[in-house]
MIBA-518740 format. One record per residue (C-alpha): z, y, x. Coordinates in nm, 4 decimals. Last residue first. Example, Ala and Ser with C-alpha at 12.3 -4.5 7.8 and 13.67 -1.06 7.14 Angstrom:
2
+----------+----------+----------+
!       pz !       py !       px !
+----------+----------+----------+
!   0.7140 !  -0.1060 !   1.3670 !
!   0.7800 !  -0.4500 !   1.2300 !
+----------+----------+----------+
This chain:
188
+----------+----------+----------+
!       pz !       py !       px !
+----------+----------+----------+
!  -0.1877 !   1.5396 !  -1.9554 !
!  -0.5481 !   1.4838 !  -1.9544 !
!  -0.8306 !   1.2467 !  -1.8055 !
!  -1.1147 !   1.4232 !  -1.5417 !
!  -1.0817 !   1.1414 !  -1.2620 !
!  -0.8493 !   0.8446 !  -1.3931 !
!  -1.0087 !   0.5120 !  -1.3209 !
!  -1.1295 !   0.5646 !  -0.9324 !
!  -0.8471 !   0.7668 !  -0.7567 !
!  -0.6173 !   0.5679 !  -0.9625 !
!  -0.7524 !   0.1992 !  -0.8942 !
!  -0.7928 !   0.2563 !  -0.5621 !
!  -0.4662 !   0.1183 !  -0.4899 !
!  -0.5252 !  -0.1965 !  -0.6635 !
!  -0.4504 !  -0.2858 !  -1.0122 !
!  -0.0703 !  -0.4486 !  -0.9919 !
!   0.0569 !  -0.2230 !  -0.7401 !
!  -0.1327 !   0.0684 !  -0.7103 !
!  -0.0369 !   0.0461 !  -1.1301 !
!   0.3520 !   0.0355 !  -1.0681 !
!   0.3384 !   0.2473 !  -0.7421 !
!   0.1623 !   0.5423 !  -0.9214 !
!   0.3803 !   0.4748 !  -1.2320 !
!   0.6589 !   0.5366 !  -1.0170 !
!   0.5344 !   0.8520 !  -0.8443 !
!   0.4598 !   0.9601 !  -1.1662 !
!   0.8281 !   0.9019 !  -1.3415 !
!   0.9512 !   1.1265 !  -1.0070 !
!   0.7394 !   1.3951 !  -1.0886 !
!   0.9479 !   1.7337 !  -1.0807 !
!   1.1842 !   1.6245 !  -1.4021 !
!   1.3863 !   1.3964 !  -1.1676 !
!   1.3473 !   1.4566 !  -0.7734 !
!   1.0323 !   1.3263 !  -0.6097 !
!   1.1188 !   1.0602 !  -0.3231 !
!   1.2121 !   0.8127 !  -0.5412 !
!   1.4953 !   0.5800 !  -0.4989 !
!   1.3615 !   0.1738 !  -0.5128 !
!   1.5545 !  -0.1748 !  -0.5399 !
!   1.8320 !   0.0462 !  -0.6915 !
!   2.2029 !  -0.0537 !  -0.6615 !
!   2.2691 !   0.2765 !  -0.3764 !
!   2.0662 !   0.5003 !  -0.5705 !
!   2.3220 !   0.4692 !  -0.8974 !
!   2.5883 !   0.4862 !  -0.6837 !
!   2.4807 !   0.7746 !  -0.5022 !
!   2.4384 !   0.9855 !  -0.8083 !
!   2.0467 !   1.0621 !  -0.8649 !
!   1.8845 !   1.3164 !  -0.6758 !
!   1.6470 !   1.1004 !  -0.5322 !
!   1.5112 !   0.9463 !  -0.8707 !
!   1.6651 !   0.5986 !  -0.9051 !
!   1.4442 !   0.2845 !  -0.9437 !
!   1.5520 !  -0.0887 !  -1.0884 !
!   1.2786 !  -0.3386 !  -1.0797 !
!   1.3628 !  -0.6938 !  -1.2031 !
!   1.6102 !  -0.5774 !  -1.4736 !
!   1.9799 !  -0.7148 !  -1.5408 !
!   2.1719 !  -0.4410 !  -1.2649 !
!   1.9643 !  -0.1176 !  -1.4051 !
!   2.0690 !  -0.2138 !  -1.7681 !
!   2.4521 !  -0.1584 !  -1.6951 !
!   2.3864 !   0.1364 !  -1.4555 !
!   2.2257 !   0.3066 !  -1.6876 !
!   2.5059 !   0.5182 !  -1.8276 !
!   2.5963 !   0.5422 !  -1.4659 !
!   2.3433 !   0.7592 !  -1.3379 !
!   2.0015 !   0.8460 !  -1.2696 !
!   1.7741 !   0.6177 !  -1.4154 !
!   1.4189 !   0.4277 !  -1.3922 !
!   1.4097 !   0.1010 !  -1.5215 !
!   1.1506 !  -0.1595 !  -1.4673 !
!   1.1224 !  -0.5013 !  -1.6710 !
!   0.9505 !  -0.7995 !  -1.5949 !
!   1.2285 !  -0.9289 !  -1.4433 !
!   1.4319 !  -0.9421 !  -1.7595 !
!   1.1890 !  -1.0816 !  -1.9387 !
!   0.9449 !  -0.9522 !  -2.1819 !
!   0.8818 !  -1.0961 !  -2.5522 !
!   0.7897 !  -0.7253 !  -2.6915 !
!   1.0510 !  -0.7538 !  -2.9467 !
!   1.3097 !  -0.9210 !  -2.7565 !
!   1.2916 !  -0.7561 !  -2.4246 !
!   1.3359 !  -0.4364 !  -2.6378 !
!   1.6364 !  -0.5609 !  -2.8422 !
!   1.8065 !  -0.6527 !  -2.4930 !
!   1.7579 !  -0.2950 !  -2.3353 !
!   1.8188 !  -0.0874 !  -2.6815 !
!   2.1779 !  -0.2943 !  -2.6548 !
!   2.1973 !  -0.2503 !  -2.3136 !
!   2.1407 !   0.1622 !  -2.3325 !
!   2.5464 !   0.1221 !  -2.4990 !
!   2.5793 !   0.5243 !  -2.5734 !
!   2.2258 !   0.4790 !  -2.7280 !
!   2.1536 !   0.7870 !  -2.9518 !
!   1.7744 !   0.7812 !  -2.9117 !
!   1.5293 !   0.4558 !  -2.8227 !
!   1.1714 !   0.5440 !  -2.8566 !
!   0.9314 !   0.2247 !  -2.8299 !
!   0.5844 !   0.4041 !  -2.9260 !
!   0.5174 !   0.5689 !  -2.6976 !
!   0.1549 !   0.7696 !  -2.7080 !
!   0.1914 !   1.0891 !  -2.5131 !
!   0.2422 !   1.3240 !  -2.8190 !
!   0.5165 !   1.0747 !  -2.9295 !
!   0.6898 !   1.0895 !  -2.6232 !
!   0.7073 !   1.4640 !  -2.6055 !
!   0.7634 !   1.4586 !  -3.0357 !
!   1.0469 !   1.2583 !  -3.0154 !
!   1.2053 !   1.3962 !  -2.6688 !
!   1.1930 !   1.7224 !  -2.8337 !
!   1.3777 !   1.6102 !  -3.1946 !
!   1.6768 !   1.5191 !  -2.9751 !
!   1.9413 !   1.2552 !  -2.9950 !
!   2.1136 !   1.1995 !  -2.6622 !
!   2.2202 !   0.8674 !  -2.4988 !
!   1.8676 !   0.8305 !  -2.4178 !
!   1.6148 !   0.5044 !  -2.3999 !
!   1.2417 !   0.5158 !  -2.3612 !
!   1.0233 !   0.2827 !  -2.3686 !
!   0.6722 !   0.2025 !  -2.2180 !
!   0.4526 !  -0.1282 !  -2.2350 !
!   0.1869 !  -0.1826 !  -1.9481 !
!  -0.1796 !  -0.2575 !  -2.0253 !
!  -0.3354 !  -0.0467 !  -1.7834 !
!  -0.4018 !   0.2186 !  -1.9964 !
!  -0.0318 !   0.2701 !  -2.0541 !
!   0.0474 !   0.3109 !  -1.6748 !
!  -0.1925 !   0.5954 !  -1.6859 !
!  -0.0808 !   0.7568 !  -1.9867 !
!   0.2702 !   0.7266 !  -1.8302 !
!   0.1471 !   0.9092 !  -1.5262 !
!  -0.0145 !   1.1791 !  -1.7368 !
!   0.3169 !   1.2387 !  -1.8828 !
!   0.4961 !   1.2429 !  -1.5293 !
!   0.2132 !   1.4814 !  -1.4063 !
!   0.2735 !   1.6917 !  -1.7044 !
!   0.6586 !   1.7800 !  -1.6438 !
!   0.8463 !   1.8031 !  -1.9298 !
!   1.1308 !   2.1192 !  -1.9985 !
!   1.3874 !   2.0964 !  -2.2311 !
!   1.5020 !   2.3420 !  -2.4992 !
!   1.8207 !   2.3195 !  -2.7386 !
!   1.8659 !   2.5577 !  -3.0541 !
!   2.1861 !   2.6514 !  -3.1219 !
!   2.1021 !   3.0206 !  -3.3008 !
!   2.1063 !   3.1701 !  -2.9233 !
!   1.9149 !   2.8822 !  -2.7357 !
!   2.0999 !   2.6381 !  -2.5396 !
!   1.8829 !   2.5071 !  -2.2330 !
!   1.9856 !   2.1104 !  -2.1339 !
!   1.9127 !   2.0920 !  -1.7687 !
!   1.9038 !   1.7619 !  -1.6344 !
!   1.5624 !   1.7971 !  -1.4228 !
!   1.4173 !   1.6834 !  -1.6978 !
!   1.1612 !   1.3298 !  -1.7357 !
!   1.4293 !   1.1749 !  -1.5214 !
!   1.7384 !   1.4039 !  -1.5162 !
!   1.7327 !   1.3541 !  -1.8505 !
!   1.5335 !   1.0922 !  -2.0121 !
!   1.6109 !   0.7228 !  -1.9304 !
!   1.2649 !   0.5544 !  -1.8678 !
!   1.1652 !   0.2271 !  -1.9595 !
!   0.8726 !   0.0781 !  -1.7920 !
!   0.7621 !  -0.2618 !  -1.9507 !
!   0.5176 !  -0.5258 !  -1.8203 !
!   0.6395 !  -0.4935 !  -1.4229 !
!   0.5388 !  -0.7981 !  -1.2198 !
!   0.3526 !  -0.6188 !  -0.9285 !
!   0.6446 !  -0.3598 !  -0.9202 !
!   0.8795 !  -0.6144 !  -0.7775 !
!   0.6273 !  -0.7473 !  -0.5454 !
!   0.5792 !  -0.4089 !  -0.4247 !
!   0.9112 !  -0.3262 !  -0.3477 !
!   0.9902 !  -0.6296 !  -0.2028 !
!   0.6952 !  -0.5589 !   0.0554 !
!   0.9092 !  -0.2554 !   0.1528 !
!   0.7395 !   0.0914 !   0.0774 !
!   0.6932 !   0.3933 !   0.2630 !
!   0.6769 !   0.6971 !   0.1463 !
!   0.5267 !   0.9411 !  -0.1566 !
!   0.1463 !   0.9902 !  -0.0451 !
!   0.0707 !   0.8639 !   0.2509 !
!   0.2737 !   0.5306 !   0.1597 !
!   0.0681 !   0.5371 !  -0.1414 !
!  -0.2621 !   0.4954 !   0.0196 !
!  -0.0614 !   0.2347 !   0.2577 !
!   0.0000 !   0.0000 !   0.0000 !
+----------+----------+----------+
């Protein structure tokens, strides 16, 4: 993988194994698709900020075949309609035990465990990062959470991380020209 090694950093040959046999991505959401900033407006209104290359990343992974979830601890009408504008359709809000959303996931889709990624940053999603086959931190996750990961990312949450993991994931499994070649042109 040394197209992606250019572009992010190195990888172990676990790594990519790992990633090769990925057939669901689920993504916490803050500090992962956000940086972790929650903005309060003045009548209570709450405001998040997406990054584009993370939703064209997921778009990418999609096209390939891959499943995507999300699971959250929050409720919020924003994450709905961010995920929903990029096409997933496995949404998981309001999960103070992410296991449970985990283990009904794997059951619906008929994935196992090690066929599962999971990108988080801290220790809410701890408990699903130690059952699936490819857990990833962002690099400014707590040190914990980095330290049980199989991969920490390079690009900190809500500034691209869930694209440089989607990069690996389809580099991975399609080829490394696969992006370059596949994706010229296509939106966000």
């Amino acid at each position: 993988m040394q197209r992606f090694s250019q572009w992010y950093q190195p990888l172990p040959s676990d790594v990519v194994d790992r990633a090769k046999a990925i057939k669901l991505l689920i993504c916490d959401i803050d500090g992962i698709f956000s940086d972790g900033s929650v903005y309060m407006g003045n009548n209570g209104e709450e405001l998040k900020a997406f990054n584009t290359k993370d939703g064209f990343g997921l778009k990418a992974l999609m096209n390939t075949g891959c499943q995507v979830a999300v699971i959250t601890g929050r409720n919020s009408k924003i994450v709905e309609n961010r995920m929903n504008s990029l096409g997933v359709k496995h949404i998981y809000q309001g999960m103070e035990t992410k296991l449970i959303g985990f283990e009904q996931l794997c059951a619906d889709l008929s994935v196992e465990a090690h066929e599962v990624a999971f990108i988080g940053d801290d220790f809410p999603d701890v408990p699903v990062m130690k059952k699936v086959g490819f857990a990833v931190s962002v690099t400014d996750g707590h040190p914990f959470v980095k330290e049980i990961s199989h991969y920490v990312t390079q690009t900190p949450g809500g500034k691209g991380a869930v694209r440089e993991l989607t990069d690996l994931i389809i580099m991975a499994q399609q080829g490394e020209d696969y992006i370059t070649s596949h994706f010229e042109g296509a939106s966000s």
